[in-house]
C-alpha positions as semicolon CSV with decimal commas, in nm:
position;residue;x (nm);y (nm);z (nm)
1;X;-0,410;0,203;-2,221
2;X;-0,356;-0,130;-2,457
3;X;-0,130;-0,420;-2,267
4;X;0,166;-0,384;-2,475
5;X;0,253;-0,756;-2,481
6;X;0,054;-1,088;-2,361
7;X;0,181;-1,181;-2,009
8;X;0,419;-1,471;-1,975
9;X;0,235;-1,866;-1,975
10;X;0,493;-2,082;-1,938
11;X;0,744;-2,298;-1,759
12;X;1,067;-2,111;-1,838
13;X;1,216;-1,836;-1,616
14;X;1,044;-1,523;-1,606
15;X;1,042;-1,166;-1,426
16;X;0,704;-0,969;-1,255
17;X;0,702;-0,665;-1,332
18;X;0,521;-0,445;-1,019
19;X;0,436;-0,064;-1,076
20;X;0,133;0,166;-1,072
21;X;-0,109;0,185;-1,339
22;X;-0,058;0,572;-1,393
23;X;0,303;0,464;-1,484
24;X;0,178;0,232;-1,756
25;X;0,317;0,466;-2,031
26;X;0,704;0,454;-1,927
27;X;0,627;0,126;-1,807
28;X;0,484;-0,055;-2,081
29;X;0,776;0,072;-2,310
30;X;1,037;-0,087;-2,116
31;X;0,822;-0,433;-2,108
32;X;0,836;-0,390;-2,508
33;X;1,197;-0,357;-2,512
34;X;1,245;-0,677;-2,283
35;X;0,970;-0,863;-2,472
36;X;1,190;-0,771;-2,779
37;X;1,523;-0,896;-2,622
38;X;1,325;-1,231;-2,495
39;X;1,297;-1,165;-2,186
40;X;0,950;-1,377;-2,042
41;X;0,712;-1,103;-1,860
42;X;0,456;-1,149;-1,603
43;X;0,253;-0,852;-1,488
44;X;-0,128;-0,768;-1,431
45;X;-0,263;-0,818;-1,763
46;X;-0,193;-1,237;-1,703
47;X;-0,483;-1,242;-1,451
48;X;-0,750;-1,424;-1,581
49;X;-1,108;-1,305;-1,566
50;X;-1,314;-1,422;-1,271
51;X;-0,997;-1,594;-1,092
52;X;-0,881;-1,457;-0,738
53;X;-0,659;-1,197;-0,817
54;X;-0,464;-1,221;-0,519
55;X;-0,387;-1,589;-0,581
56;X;-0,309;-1,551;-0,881
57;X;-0,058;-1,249;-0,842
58;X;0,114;-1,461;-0,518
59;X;0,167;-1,739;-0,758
60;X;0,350;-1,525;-1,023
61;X;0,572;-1,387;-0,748
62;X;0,669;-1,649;-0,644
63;X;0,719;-1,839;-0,885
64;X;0,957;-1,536;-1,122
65;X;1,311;-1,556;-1,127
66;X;1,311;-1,205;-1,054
67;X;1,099;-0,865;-0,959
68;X;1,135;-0,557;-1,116
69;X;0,957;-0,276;-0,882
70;X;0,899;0,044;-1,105
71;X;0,949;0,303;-0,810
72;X;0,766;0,620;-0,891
73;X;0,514;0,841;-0,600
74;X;0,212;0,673;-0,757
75;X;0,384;0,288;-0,680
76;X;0,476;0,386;-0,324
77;X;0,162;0,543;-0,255
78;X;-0,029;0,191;-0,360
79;X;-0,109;-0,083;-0,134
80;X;-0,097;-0,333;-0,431
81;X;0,243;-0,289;-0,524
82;X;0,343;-0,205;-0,114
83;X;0,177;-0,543;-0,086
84;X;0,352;-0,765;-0,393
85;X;0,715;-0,615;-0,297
86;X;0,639;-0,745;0,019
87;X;0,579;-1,060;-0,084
88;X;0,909;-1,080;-0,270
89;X;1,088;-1,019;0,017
90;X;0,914;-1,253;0,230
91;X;0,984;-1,496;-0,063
92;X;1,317;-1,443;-0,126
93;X;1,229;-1,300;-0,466
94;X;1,575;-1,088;-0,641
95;X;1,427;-0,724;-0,632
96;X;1,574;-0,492;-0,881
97;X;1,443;-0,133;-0,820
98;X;1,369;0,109;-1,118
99;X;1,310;0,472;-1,008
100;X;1,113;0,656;-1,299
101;X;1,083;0,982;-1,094
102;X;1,273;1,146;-0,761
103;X;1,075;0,984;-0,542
104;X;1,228;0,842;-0,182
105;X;1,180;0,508;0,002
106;X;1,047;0,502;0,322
107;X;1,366;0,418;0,518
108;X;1,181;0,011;0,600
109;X;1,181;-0,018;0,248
110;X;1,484;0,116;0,197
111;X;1,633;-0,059;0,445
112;X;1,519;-0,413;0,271
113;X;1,667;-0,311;-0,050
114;X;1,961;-0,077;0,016
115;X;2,211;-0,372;-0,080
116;X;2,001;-0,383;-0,407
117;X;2,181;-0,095;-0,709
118;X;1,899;0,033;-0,816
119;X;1,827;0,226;-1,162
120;X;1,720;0,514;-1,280
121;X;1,529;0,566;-1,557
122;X;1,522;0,908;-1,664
123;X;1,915;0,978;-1,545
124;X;2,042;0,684;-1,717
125;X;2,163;0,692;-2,114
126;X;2,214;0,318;-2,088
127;X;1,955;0,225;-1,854
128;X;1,848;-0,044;-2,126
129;X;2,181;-0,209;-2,096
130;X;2,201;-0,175;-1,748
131;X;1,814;-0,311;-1,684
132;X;1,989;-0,637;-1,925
133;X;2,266;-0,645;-1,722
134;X;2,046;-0,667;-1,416
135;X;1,851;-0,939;-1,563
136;X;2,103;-1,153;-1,666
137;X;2,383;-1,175;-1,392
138;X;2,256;-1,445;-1,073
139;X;2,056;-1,745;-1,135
140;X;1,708;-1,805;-1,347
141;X;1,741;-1,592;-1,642
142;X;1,969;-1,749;-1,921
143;X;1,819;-1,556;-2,216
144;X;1,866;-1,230;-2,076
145;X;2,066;-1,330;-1,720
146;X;2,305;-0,728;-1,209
147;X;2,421;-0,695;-0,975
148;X;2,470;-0,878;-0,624
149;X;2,342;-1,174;-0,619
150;X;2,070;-1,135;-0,352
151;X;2,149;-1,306;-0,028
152;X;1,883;-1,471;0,174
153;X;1,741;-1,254;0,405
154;X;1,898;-1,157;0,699
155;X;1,648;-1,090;1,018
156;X;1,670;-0,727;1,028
157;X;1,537;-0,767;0,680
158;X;1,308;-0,989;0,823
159;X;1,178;-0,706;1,000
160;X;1,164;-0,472;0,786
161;X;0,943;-0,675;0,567
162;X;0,715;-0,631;0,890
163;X;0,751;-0,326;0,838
164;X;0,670;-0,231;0,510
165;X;0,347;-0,417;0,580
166;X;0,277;-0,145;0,834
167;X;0,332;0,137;0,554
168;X;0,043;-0,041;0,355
169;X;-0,203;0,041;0,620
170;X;-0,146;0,373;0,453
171;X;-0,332;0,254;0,180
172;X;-0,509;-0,089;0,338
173;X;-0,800;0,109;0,501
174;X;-1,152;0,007;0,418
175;X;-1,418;0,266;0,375
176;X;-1,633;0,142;0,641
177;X;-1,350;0,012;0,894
178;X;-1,077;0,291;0,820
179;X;-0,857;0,410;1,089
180;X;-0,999;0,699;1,252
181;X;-0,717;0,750;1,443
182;X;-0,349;0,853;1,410
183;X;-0,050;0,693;1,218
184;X;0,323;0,611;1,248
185;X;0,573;0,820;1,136
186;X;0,731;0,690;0,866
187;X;1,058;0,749;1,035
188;X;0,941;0,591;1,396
189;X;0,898;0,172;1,342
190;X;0,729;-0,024;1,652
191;X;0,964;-0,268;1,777
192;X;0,935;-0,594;1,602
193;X;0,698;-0,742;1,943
194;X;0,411;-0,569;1,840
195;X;0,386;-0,623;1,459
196;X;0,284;-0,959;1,477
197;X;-0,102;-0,872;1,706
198;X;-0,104;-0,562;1,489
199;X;-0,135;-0,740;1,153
200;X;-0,284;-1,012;1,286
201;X;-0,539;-0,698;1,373
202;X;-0,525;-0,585;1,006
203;X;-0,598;-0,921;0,885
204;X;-0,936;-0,990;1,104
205;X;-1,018;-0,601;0,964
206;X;-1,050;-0,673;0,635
207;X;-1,356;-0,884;0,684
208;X;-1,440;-0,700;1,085
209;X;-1,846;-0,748;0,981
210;X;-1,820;-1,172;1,027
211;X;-1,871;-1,372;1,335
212;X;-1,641;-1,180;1,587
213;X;-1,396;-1,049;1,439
214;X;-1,410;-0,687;1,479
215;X;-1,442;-0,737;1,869
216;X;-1,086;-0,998;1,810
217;X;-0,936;-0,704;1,618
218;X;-0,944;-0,440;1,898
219;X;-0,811;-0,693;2,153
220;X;-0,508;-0,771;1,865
221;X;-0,476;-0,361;1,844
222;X;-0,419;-0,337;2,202
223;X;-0,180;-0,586;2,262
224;X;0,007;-0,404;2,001
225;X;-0,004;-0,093;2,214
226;X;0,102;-0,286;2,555
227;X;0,372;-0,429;2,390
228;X;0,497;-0,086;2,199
229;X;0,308;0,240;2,353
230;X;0,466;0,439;2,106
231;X;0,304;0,271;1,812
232;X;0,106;0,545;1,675
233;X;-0,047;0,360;1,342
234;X;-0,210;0,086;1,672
235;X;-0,375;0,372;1,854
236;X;-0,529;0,475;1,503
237;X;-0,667;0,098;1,407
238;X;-0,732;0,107;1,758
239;X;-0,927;0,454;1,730
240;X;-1,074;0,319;1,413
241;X;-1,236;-0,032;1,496
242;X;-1,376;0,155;1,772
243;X;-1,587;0,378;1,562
244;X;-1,710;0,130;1,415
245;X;-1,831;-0,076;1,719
246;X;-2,002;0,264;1,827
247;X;-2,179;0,265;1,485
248;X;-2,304;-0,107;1,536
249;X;-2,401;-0,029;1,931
250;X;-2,417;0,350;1,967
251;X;-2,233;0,318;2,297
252;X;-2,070;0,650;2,308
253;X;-1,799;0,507;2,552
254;X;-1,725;0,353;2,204
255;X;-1,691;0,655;2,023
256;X;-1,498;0,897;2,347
257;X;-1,260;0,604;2,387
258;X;-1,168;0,636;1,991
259;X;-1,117;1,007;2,015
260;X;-0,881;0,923;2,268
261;X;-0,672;0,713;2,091
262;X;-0,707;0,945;1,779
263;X;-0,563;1,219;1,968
264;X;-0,288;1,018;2,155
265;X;-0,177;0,924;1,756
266;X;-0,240;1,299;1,654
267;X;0,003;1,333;1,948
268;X;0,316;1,177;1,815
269;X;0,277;1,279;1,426
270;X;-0,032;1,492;1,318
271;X;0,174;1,565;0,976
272;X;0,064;1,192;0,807
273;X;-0,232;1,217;0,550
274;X;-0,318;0,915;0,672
275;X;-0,393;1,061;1,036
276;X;-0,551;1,346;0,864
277;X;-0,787;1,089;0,703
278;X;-0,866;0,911;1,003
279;X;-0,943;1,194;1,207
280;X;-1,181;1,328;0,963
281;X;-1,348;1,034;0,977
282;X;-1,403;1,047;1,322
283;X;-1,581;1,403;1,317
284;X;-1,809;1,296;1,034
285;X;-1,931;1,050;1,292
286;X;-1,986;1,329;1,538
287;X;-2,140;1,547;1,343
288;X;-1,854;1,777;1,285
289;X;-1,825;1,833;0,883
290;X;-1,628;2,175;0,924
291;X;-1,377;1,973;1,106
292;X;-1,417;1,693;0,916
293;X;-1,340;1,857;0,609
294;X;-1,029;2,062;0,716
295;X;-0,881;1,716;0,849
296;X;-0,961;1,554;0,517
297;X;-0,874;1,869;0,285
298;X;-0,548;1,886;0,488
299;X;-0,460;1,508;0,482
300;X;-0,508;1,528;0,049
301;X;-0,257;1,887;0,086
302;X;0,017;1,650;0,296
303;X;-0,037;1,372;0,068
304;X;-0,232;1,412;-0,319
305;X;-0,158;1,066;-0,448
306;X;-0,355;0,916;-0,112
307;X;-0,616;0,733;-0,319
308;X;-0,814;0,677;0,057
309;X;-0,809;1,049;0,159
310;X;-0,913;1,137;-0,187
311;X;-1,178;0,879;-0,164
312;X;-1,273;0,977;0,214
313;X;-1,282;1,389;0,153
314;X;-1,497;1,273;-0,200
315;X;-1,769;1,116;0,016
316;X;-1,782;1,430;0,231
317;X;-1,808;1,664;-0,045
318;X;-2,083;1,412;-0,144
319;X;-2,264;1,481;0,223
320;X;-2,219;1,872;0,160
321;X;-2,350;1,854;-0,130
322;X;-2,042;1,934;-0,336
323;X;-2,115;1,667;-0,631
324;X;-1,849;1,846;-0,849
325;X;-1,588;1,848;-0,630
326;X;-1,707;1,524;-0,511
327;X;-1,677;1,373;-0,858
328;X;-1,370;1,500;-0,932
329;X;-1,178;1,377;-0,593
330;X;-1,370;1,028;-0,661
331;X;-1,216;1,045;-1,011
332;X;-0,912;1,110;-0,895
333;X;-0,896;0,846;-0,625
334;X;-1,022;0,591;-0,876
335;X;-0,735;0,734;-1,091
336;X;-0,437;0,658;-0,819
337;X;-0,543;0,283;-0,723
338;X;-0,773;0,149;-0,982
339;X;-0,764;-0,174;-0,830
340;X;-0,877;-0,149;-0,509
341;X;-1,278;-0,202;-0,550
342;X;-1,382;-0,049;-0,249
343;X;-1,281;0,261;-0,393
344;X;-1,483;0,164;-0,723
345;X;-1,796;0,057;-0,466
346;X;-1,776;0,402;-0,293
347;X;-1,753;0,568;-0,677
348;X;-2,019;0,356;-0,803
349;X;-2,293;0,449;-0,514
350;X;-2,169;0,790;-0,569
């Protein structure tokens, strides 16, 4: 779809505008409208080509004088826009929440914005004035300057901007390093203690093939675990960067002990896609596609806008021989997070 407008290059206030790309449509009209009013807009189509993306999009954030989150299943399914309304928070960033379909917030997220009146779209006949309204009241926007002016955060929000960055692991995985193990409920949250090893776990992950820190990562994982042995979504990392050592090493103490923890997350909540995901990827790795693919078939029935279980059950289909079905689920997890370029790789090879 054609940007609507050219993203905001400037010194003056303006707002960043986070949502999923298969919102675009409602999405872009609204940005019109504001554009139209004078309101300055920053959002994805102001990162220039060939600069770090991430860099870039943490500068806008922080930088804006406010953050409109376009709440839909699609947004709250991605990791990008789990990831930028995270960084808000973390930076103090006024959130003003636009629902443009029923969808729910986890209750972390919820509990980080519940102070926040939020609008809705679709139910509103004056949502325009209202989104102005919102705009305009509280500091930074003069043109166009809702409601409360956001306090700073408190440390139970604190928290729960910890955890919200344990919902994006829901979407974080890497093909090759994905959990193969289960996942939180999004109802249970590990106590605050064992966030900090646990992303500092997620962190080494995301590049677990240099110098040593896959080996770093498991030891991060378990201190998660000793310090909350409920925490489900740190038996599946757990589960998961074990695999992978017993793909590097083909110790199969490797490979029992992750079926272990797999099981022991399976345990507290087998009804999360991604636990579903991870467990399938387990079985490929033992040789077990029926089992594989009833784990992965079942984690894309709990959850169809999972762009990595659509990715992970698309590679199987690929293995079975399956290329149409294969195609389509690639298509359709290139569809639900068009940004994440692992997910391109995996579609490319394919």
């Amino acid at each position: 779809m054609d940007k609507p407008t050219a993203a905001y290059k400037g010194a003056e206030a303006y707002v960043f505008a986070c949502y999923a790309h298969v919102d675009s449509g409602m999405v872009f009209d609204d940005l019109v409208q504001l554009n139209n009013q004078g309101v300055n807009i920053w959002y994805d189509e102001g990162i220039q080509a060939g600069s770090s993306w991430r860099a870039e999009i943490a500068s806008a954030i922080t930088g804006a004088s406010k953050f409109l989150f376009f709440i839909s299943e699609a947004s709250l399914a991605s990791a990008h826009c789990l990831r930028e309304v995270d960084y808000a928070l973390s930076n103090n960033i006024p959130i003003i929440p636009i629902y443009l379909d029923e969808s729910k917030l986890p209750p972390e997220l919820d509990l980080a914005l519940n102070r926040v009146q939020a609008l809705f779209r679709n139910d509103d006949s004056r949502y325009q004035d209202h989104l102005l309204e919102a705009l305009r009241k509280g500091p930074g926007l003069t043109s166009v300057t809702v409601h409360k002016k956001r306090n700073p955060m408190s440390l139970v929000a604190v928290f729960a901007v910890i955890a919200i960055a344990v919902l994006l692991v829901f979407n974080w995985q890497i093909d090759k390093s994905e959990i193969s193990d289960g996942i939180q409920s999004a109802e249970t949250v590990a106590t605050p203690s064992a966030f900090e090893p646990y992303l500092e776990g997620m962190e080494l992950m995301e590049r677990w093939d240099k110098d040593d820190n896959l080996e770093t990562a498991i030891s991060k994982y378990q201190e998660a675990i000793e310090a909350d042995p409920e925490f489900a979504l740190a038996y599946a990392r757990l589960a998961e960067a074990l695999r992978m050592q017993y793909a590097l090493t083909r110790d199969k103490a490797k490979l029992q002990e992750a079926m272990s923890n797999i099981n022991r997350a399976l345990s507290m909540n087998p009804d999360l896609a991604p636990i579903q995901t991870v467990l399938g990827r387990i079985q490929i790795t033992q040789g077990n596609m029926g089992l594989a693919q009833n784990a992965l078939e079942q984690a894309v029935s709990i959850d169809p806008n999972d762009p990595t279980a659509n990715s992970a059950l698309a590679r199987l289909y690929e293995r079975l021989g399956r290329m149409e079905d294969a195609e389509a689920s690639f298509q359709k997890s290139v569809s639900l997070d068009p940004e994440d370029l692992r997910i391109i790789d995996s579609y490319a090879n394919f």
